[in-house]
C-alpha positions in Angstrom: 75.3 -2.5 -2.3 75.0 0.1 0.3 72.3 2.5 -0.1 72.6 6.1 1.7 69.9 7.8 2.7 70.2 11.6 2.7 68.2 14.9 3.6 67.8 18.4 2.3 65.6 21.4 2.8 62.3 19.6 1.3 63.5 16.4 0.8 65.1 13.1 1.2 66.7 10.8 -1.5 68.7 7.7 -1.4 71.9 7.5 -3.5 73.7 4.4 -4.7 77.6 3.6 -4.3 78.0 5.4 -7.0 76.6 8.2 -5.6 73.8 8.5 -7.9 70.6 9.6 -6.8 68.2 7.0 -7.2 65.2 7.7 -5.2 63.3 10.9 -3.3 60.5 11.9 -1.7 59.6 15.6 -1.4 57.4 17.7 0.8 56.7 21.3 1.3 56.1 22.5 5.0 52.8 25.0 5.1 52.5 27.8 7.7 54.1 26.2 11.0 52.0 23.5 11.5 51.2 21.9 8.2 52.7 20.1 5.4 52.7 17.7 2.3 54.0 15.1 0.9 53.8 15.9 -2.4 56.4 13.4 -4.8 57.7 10.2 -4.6 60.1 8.4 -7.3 62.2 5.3 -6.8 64.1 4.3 -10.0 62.6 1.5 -12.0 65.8 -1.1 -10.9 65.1 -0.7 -7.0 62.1 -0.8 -7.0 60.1 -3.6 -4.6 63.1 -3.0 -2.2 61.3 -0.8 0.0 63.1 2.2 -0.2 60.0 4.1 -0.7 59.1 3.1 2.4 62.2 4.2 4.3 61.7 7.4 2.6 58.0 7.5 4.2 59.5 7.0 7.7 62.0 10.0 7.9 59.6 12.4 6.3 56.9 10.8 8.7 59.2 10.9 11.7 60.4 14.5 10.4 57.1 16.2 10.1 55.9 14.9 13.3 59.3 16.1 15.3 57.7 19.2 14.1 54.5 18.8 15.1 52.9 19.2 11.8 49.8 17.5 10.3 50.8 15.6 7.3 48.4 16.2 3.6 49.4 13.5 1.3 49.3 14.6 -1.9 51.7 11.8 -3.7 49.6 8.6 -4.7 52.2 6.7 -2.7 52.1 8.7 0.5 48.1 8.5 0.2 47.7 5.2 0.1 49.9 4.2 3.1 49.1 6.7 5.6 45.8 6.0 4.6 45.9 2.6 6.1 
């Protein structure tokens, strides 16, 4: 199984081989230094995979490219930016 991870305006998602989209994270960018996380969704039969994670990382590594302070709104996002 090869997983693809993929970006748009406000979000990233990962899609299966069979191109169907099976996880996202989105985020809204506030003013031009600010933003949050505000959703995250993994379908129920990939989850525990980490994907979630992965989709953490590139909106991490995204947000700080653009040197903006991250709000974590999303459960998820809270509680690992949080430790």
């Amino acid at each position: 199984m090869t997983l693809q991870y993929k970006q748009d305006n406000d979000r990233f998602y990962v899609c299966n081989d069979n191109n169907q989209e099976i996880a996202e994270m989105t985020f809204t960018r506030i003013g031009q230094d600010k933003a949050t996380i505000n959703h995250t969704y993994t379908d129920p039969n990939y989850r525990g995979q980490g994907i979630a994670d992965k989709l953490l990382e590139l909106v991490v590594k995204t947000l700080k490219q653009e040197k903006r302070e991250i709000i974590p709104l999303c459960s998820f996002a809270a509680s690992k930016l949080d430790n």
